[in-house]
N, CA, C and O atoms as a Tinker XYZ file with bonds, in Angstrom:
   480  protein
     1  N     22.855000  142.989000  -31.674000    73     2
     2  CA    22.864000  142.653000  -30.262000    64     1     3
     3  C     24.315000  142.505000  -29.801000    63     2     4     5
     4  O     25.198000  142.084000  -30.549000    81     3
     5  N     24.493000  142.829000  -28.679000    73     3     6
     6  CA    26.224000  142.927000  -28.092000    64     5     7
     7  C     25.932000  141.737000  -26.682000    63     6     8     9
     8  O     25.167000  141.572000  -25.731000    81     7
     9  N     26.960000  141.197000  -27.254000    73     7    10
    10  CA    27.206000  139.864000  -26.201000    64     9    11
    11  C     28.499000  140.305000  -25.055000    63    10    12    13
    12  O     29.625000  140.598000  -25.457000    81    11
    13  N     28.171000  140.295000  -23.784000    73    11    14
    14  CA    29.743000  140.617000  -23.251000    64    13    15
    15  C     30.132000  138.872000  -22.554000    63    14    16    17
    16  O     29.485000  138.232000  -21.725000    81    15
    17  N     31.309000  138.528000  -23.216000    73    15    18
    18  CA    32.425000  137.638000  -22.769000    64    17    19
    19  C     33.309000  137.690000  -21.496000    63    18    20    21
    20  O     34.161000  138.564000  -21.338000    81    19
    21  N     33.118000  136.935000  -20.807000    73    19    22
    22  CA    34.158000  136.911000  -19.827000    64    21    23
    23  C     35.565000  136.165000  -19.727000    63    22    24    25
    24  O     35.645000  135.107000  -19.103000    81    23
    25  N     36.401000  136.595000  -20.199000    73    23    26
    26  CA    37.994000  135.811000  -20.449000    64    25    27
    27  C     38.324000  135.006000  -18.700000    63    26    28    29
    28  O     38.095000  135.402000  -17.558000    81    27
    29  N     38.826000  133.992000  -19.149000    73    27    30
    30  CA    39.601000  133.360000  -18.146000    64    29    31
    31  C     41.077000  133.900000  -17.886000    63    30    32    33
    32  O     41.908000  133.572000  -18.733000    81    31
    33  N     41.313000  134.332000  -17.302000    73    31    34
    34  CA    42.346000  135.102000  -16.903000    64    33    35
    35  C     43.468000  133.631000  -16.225000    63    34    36    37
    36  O     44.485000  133.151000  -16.726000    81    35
    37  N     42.960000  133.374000  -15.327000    73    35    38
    38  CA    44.058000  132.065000  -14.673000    64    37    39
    39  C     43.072000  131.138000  -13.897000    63    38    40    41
    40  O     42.061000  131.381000  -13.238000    81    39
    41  N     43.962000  129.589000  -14.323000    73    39    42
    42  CA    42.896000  128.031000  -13.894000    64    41    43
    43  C     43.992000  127.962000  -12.981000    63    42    44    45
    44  O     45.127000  128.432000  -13.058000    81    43
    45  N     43.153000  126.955000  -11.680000    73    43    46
    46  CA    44.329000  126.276000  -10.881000    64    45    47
    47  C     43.270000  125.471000  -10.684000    63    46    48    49
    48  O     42.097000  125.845000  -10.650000    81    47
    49  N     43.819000  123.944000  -10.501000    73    47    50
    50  CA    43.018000  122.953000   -9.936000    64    49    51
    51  C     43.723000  122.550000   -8.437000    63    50    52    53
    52  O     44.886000  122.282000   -8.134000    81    51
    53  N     42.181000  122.652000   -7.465000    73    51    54
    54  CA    42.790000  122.946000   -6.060000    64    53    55
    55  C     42.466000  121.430000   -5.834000    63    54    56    57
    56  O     43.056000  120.958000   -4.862000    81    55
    57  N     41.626000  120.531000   -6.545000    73    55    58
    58  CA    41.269000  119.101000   -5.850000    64    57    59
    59  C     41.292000  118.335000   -7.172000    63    58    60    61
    60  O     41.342000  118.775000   -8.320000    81    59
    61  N     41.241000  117.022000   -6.703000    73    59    62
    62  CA    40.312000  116.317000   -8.283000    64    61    63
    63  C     39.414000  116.803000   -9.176000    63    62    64    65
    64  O     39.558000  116.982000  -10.385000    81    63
    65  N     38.175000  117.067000   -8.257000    73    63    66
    66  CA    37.214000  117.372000   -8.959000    64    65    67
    67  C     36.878000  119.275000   -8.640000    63    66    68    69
    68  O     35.853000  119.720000   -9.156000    81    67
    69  N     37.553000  120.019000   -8.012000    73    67    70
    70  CA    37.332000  121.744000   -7.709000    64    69    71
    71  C     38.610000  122.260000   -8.229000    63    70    72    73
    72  O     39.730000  121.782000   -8.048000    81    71
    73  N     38.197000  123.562000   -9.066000    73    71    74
    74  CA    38.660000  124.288000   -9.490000    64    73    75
    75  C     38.440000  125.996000   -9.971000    63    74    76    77
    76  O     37.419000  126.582000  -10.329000    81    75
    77  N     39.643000  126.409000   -9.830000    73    75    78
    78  CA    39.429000  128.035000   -9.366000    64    77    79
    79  C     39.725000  128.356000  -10.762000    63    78    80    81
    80  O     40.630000  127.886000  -11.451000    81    79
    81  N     38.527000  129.527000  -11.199000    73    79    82
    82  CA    39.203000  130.494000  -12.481000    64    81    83
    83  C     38.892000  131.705000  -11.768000    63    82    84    85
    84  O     38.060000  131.904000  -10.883000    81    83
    85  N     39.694000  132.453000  -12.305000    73    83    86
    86  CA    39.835000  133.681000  -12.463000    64    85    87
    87  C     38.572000  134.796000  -13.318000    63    86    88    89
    88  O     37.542000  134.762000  -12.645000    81    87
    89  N     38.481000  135.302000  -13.997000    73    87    90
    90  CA    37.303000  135.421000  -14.917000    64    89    91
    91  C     37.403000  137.391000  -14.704000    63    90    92    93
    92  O     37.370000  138.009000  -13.640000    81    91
    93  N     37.499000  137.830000  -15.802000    73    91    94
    94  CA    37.423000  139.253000  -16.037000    64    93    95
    95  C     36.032000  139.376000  -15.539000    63    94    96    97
    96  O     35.373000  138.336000  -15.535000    81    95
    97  N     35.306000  140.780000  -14.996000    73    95    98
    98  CA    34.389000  140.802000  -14.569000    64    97    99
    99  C     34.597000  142.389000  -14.068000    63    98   100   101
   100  O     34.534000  142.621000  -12.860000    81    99
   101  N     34.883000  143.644000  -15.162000    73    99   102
   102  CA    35.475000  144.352000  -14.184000    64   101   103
   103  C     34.549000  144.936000  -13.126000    63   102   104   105
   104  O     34.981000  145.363000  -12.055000    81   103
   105  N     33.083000  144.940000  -13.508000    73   103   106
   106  CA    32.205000  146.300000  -12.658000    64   105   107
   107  C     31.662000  144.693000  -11.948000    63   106   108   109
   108  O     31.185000  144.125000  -12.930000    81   107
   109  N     31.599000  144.272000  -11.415000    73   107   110
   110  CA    31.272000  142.887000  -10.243000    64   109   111
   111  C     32.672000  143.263000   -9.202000    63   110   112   113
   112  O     32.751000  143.965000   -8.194000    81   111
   113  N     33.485000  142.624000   -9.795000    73   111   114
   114  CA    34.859000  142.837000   -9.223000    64   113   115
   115  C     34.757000  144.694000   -8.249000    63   114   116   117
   116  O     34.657000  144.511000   -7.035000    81   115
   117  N     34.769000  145.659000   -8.498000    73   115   118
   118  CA    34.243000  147.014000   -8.038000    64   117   119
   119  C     34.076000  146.821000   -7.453000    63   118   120   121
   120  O     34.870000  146.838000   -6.512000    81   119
   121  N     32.100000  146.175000   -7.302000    73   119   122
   122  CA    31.094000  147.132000   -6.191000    64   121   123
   123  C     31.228000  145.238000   -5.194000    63   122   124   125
   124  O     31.453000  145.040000   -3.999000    81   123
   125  N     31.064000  144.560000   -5.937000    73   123   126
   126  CA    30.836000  142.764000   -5.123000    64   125   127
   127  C     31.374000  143.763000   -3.570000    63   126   128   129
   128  O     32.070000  144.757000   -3.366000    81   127
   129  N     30.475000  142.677000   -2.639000    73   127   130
   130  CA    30.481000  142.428000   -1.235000    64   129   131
   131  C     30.768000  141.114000   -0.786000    63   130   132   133
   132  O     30.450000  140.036000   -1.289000    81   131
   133  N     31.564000  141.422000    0.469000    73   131   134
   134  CA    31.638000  139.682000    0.835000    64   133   135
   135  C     30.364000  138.785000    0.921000    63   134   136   137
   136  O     29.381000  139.220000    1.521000    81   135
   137  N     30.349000  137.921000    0.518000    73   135   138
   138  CA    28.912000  137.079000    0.692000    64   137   139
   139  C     28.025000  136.716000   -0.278000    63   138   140   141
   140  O     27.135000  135.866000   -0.234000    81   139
   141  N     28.470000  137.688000   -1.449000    73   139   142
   142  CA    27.700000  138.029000   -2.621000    64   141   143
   143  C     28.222000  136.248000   -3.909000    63   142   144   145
   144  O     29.204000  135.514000   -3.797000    81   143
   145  N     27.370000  136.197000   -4.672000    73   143   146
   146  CA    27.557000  135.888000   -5.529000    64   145   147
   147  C     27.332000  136.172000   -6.869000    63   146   148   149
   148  O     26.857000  137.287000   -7.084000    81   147
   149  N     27.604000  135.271000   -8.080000    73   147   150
   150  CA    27.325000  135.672000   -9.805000    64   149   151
   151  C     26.510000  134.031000  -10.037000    63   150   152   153
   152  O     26.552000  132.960000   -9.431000    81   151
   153  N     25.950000  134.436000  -10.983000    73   151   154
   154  CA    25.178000  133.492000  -11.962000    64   153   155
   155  C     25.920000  133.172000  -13.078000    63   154   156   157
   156  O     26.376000  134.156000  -13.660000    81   155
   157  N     26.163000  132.167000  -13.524000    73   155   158
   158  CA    27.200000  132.245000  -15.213000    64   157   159
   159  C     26.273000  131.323000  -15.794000    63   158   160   161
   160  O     25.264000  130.808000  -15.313000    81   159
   161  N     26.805000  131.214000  -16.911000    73   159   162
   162  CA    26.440000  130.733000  -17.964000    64   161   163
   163  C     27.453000  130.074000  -19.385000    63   162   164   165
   164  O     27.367000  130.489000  -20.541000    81   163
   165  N     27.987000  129.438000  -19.105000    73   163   166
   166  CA    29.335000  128.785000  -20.013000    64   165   167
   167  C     28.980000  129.465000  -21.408000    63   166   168   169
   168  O     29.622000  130.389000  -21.908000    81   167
   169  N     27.633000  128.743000  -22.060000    73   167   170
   170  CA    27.375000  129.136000  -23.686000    64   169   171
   171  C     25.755000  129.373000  -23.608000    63   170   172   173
   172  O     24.810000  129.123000  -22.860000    81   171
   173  N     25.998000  129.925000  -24.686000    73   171   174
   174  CA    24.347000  130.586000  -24.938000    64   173   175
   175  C     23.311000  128.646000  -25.054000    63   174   176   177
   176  O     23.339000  127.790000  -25.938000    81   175
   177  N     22.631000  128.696000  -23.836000    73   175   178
   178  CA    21.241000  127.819000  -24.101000    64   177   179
   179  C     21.806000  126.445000  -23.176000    63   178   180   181
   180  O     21.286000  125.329000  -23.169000    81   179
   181  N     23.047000  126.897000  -22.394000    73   179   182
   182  CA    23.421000  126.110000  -21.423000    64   181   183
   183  C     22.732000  126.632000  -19.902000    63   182   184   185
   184  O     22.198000  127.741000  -19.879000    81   183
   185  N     22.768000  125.777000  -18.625000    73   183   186
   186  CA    22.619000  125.973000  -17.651000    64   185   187
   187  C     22.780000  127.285000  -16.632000    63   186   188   189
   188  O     23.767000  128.016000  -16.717000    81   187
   189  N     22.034000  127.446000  -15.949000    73   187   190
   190  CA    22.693000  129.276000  -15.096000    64   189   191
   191  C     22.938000  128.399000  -14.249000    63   190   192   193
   192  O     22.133000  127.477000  -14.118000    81   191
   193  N     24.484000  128.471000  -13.200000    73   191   194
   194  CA    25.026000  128.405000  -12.322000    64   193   195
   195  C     24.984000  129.679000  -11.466000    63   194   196   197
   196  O     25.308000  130.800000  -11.858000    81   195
   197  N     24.543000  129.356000  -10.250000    73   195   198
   198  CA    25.064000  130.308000   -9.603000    64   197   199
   199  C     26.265000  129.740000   -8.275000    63   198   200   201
   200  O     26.004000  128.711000   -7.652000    81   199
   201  N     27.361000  130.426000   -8.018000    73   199   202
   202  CA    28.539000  130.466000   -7.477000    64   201   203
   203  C     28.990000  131.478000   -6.596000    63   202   204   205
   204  O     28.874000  132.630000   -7.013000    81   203
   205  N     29.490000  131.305000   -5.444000    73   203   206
   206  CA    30.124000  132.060000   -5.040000    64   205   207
   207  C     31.241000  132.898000   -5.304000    63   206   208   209
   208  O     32.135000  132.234000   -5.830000    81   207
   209  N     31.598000  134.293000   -5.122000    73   207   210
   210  CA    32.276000  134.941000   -5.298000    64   209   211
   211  C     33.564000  134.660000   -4.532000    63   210   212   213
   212  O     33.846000  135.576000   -3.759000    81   211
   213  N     34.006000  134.133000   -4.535000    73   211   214
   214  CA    35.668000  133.170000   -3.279000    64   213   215
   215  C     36.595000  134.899000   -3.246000    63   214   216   217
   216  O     36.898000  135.647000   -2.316000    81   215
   217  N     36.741000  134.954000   -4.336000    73   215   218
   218  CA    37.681000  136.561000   -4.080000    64   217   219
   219  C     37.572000  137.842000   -5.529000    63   218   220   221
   220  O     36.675000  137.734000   -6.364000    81   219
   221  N     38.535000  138.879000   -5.594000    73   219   222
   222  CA    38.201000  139.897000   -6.188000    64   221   223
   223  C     39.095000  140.693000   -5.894000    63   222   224   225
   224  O     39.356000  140.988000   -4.728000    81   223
   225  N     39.952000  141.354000   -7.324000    73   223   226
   226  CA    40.952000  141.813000   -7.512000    64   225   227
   227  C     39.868000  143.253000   -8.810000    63   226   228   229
   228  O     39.459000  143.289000   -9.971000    81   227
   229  N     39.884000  144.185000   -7.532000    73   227   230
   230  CA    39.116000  145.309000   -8.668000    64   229   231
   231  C     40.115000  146.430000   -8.945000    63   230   232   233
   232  O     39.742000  147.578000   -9.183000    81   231
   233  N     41.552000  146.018000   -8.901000    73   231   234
   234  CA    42.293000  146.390000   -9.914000    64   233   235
   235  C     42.213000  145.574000  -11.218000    63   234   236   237
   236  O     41.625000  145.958000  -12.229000    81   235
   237  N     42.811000  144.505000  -11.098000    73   235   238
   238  CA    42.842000  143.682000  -12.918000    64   237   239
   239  C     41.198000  143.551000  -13.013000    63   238   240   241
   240  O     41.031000  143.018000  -14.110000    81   239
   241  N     40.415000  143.681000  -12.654000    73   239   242
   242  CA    38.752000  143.636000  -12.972000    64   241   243
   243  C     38.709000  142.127000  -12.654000    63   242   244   245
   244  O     38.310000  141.418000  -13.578000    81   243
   245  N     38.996000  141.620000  -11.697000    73   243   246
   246  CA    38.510000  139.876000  -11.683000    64   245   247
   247  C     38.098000  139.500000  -10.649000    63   246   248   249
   248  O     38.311000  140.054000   -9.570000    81   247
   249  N     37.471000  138.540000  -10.822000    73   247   250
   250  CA    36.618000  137.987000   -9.469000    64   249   251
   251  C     36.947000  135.923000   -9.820000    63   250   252   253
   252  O     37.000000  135.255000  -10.853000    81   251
   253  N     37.076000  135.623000   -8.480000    73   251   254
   254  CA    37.552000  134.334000   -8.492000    64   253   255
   255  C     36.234000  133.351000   -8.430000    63   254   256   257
   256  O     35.221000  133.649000   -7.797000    81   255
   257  N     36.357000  132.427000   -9.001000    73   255   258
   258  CA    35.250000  131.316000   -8.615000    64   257   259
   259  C     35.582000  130.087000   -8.740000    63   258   260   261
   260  O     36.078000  129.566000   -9.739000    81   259
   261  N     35.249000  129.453000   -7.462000    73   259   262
   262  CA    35.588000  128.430000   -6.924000    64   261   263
   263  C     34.521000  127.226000   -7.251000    63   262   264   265
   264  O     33.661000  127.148000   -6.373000    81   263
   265  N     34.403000  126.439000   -8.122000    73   263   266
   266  CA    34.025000  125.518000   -8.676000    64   265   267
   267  C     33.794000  123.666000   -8.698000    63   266   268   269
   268  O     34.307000  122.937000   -9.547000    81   267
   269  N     32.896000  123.185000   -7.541000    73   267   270
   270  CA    33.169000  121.500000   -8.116000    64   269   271
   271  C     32.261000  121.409000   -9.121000    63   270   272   273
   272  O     31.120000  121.860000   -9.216000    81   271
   273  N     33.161000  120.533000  -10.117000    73   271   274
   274  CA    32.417000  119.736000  -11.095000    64   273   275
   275  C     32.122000  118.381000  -10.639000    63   274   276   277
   276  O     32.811000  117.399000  -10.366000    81   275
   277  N     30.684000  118.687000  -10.647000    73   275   278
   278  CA    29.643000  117.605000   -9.787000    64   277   279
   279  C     28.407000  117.145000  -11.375000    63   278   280   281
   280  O     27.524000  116.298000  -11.243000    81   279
   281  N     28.591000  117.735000  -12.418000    73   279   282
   282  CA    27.305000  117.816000  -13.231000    64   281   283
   283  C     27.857000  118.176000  -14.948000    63   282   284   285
   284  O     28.907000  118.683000  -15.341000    81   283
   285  N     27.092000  117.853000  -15.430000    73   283   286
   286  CA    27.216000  118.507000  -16.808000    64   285   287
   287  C     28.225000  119.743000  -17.225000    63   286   288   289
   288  O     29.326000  119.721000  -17.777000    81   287
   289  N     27.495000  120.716000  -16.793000    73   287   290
   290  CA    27.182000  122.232000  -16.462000    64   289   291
   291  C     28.253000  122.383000  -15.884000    63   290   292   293
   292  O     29.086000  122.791000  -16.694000    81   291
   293  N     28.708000  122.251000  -14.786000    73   291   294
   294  CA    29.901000  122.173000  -13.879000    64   293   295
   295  C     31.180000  121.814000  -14.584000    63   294   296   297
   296  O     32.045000  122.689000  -14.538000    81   295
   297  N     31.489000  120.668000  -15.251000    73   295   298
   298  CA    32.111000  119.753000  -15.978000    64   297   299
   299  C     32.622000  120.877000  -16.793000    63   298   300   301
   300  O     33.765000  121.332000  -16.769000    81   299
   301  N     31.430000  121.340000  -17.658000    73   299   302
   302  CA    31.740000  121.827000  -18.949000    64   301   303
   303  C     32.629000  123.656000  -18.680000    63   302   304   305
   304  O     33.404000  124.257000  -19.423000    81   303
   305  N     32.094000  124.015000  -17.405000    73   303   306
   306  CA    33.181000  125.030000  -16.856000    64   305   307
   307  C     34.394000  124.998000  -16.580000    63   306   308   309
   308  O     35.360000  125.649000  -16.980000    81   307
   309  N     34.255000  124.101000  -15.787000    73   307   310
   310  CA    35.836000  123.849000  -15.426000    64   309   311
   311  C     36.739000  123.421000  -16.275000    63   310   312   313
   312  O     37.964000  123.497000  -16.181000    81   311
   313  N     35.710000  122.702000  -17.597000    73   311   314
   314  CA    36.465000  122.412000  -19.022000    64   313   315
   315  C     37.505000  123.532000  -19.937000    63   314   316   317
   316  O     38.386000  123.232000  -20.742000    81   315
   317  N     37.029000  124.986000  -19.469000    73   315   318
   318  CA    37.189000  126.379000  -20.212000    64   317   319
   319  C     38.682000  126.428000  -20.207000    63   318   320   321
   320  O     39.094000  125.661000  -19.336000    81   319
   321  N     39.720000  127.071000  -20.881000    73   319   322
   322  CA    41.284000  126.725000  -20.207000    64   321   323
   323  C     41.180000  128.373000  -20.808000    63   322   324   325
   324  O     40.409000  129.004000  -21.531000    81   323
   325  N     42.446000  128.642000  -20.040000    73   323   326
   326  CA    43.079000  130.804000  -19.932000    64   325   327
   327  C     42.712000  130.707000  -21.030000    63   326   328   329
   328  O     42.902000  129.767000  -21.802000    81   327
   329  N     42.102000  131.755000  -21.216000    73   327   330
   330  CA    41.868000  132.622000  -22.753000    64   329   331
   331  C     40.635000  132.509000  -23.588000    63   330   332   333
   332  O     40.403000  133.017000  -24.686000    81   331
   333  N     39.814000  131.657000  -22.762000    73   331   334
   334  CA    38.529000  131.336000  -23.009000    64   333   335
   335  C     37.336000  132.064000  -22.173000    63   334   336   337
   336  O     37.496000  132.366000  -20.991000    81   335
   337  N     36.539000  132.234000  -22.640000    73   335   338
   338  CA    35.332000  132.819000  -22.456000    64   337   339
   339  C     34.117000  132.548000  -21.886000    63   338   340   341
   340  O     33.323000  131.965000  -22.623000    81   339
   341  N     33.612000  132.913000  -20.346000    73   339   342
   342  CA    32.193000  132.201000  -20.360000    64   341   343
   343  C     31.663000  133.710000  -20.434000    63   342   344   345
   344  O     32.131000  134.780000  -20.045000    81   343
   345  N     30.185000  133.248000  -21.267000    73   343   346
   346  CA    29.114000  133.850000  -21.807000    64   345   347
   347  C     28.300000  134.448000  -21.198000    63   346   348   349
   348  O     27.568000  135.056000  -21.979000    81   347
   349  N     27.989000  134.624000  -19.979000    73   347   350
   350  CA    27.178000  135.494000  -18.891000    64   349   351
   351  C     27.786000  135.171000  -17.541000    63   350   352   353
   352  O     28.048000  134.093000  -17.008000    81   351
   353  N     27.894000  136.091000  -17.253000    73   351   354
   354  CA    28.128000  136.782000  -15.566000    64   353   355
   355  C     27.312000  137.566000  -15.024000    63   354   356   357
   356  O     27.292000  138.713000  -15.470000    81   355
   357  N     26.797000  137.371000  -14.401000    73   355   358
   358  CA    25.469000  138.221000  -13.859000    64   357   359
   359  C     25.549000  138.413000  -12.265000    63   358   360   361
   360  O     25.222000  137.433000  -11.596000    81   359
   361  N     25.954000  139.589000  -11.584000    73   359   362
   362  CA    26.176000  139.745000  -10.472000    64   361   363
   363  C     26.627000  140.936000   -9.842000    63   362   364   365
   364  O     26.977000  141.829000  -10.614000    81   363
   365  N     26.704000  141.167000   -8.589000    73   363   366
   366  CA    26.908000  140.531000   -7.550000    64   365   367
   367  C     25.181000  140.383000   -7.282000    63   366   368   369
   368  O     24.300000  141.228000   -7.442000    81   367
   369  N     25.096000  139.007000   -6.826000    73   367   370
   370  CA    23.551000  138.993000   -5.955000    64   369   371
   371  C     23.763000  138.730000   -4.684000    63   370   372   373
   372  O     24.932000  138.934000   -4.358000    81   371
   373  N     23.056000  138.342000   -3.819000    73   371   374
   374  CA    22.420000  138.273000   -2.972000    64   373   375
   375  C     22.899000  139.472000   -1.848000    63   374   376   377
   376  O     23.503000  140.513000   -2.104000    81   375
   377  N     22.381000  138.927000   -0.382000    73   375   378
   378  CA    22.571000  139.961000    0.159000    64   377   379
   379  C     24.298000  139.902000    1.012000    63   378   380   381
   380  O     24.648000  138.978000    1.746000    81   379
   381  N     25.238000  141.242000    0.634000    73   379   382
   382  CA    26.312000  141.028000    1.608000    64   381   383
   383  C     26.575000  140.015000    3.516000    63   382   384   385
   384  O     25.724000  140.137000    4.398000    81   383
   385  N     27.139000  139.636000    3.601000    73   383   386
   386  CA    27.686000  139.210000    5.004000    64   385   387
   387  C     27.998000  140.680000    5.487000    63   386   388   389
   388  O     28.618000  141.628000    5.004000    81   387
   389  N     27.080000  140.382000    7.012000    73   387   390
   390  CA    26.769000  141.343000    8.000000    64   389   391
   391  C     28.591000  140.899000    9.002000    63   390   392   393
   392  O     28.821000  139.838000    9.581000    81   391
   393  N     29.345000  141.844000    8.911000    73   391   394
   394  CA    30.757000  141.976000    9.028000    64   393   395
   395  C     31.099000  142.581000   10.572000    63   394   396   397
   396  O     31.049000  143.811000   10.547000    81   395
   397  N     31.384000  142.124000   11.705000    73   395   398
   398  CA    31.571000  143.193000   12.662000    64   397   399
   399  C     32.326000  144.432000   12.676000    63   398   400   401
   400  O     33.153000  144.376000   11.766000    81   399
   401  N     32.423000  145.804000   13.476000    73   399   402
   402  CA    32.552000  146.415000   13.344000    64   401   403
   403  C     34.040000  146.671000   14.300000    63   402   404   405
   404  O     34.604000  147.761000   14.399000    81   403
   405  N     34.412000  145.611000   14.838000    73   403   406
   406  CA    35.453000  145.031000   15.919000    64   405   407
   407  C     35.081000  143.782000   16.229000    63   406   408   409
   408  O     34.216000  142.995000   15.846000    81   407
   409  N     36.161000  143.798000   17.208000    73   407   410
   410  CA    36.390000  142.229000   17.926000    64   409   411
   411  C     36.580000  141.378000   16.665000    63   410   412   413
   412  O     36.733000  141.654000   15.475000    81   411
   413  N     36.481000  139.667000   17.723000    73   411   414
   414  CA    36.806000  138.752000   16.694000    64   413   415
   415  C     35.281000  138.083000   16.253000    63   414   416   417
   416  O     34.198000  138.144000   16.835000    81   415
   417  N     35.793000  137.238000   14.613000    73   415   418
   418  CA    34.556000  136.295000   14.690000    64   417   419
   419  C     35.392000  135.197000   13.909000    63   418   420   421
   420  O     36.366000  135.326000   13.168000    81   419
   421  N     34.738000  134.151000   14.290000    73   419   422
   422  CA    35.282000  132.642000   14.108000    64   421   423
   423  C     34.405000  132.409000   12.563000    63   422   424   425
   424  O     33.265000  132.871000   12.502000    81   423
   425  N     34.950000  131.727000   11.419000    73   423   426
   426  CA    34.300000  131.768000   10.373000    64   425   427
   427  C     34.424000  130.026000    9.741000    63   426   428   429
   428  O     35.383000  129.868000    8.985000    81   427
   429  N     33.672000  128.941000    9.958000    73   427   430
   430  CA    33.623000  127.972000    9.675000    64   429   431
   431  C     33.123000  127.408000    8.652000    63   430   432   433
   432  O     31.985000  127.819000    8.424000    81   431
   433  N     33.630000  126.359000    7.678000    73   431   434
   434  CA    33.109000  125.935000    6.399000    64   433   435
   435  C     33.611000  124.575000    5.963000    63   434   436   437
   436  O     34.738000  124.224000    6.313000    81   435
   437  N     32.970000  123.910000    5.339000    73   435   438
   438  CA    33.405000  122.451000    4.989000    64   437   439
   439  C     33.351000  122.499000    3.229000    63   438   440   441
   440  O     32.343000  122.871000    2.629000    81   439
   441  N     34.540000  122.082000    2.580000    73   439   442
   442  CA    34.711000  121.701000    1.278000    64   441   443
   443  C     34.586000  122.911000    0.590000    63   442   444   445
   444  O     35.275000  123.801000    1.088000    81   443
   445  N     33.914000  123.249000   -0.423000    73   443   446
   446  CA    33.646000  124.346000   -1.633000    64   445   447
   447  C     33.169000  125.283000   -0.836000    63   446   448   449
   448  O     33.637000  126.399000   -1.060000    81   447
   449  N     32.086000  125.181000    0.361000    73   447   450
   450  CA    31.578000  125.873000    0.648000    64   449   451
   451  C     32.749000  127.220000    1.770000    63   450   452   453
   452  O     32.487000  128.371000    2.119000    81   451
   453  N     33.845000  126.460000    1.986000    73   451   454
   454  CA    34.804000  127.849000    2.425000    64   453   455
   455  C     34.612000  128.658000    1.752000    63   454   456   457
   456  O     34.785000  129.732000    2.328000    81   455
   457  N     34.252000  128.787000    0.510000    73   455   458
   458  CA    34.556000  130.154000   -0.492000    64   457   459
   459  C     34.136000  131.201000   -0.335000    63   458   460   461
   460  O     34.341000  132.210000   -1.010000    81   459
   461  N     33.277000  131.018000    0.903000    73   459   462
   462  CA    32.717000  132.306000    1.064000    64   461   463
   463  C     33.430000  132.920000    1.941000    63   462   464   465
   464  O     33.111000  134.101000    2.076000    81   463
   465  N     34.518000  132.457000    2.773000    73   463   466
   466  CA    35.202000  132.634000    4.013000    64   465   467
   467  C     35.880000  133.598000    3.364000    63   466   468   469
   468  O     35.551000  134.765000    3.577000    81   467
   469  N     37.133000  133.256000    2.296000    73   467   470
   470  CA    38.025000  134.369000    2.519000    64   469   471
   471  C     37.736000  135.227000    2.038000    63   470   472   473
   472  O     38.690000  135.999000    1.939000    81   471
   473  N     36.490000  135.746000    1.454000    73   471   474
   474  CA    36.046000  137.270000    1.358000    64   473   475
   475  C     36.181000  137.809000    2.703000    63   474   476   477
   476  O     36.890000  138.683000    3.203000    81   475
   477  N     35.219000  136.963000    3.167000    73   475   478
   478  CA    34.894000  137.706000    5.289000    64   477   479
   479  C     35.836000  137.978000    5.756000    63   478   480
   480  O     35.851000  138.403000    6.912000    81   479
C-alpha cells in the first residue's frame, strides 16, 4: 500500500492560538478554486479536519492553511514543525466562490474565517 505525505514546507504563527503551514500538495495546489477547501488528517486513526484553502502557490506545489488550535486534533497540527508530514490531504472540495466578472465586490470576515478572503 502507498501512503502519500504531505511535507510542511513553512510555519508562521499569526496569533496565540492560529497558525499558517504551508504543506506540499502539488495537484490541489493546480486545479483548487477560490472557496474550495482540503480535509487532513495529521496521523493514520486521528481526526479528519476539514480547512480552508487561505492560498496556493502551484508553482512550488503548496497550498496554505490557516489553522486555530481550538481541540485535540487542531493542537496536534499546529504541533507539526518544517519538515514534517501530515498524512492525508484530500481536496479541493466544495463548491468554488461565484467571482464577478467586473466591477467591485466588498469581501467581509471575522477571525480564521478571513481565509477564505484572500483567495477571492
Amino acid at each position: 500500500m502507498i501512503y502519500c505525505m504531505h511535507t510542511i514546507l513553512a510555519k508562521k504563527q499569526l496569533s496565540p492560538n492560529v497558525t499558517r503551514l504551508d504543506v506540499l500538495a502539488r495537484r490541489i495546489a493546480e486545479i483548487k478554486k477560490p472557496g474550495q477547501f482540503v480535509i487532513v488528517r495529521s496521523e493514520n486513526g486521528h481526526e479528519r479536519i476539514p480547512l480552508t484553502i487561505a492560498d496556493s502557490d502551484p508553482e512550488r506545489g503548496t497550498i496554505s492553511l490557516v489553522i486555530q488550535a481550538v481541540g485535540k486534533a487542531t493542537r496536534k497540527l499546529v504541533s507539526l514543525e518544517i519538515g514534517g508530514a501530515i498524512r492525508d490531504v484530500s481536496g479541493p472540495l466544495g463548491h468554488p466562490t461565484e467571482l464577478l466578472a467586473s466591477g467591485r465586490a466588498l469581501c467581509i470576515g471575522g477571525g480564521v474565517g478571513t481565509a477564505v478572503v484572500h483567495p477571492i
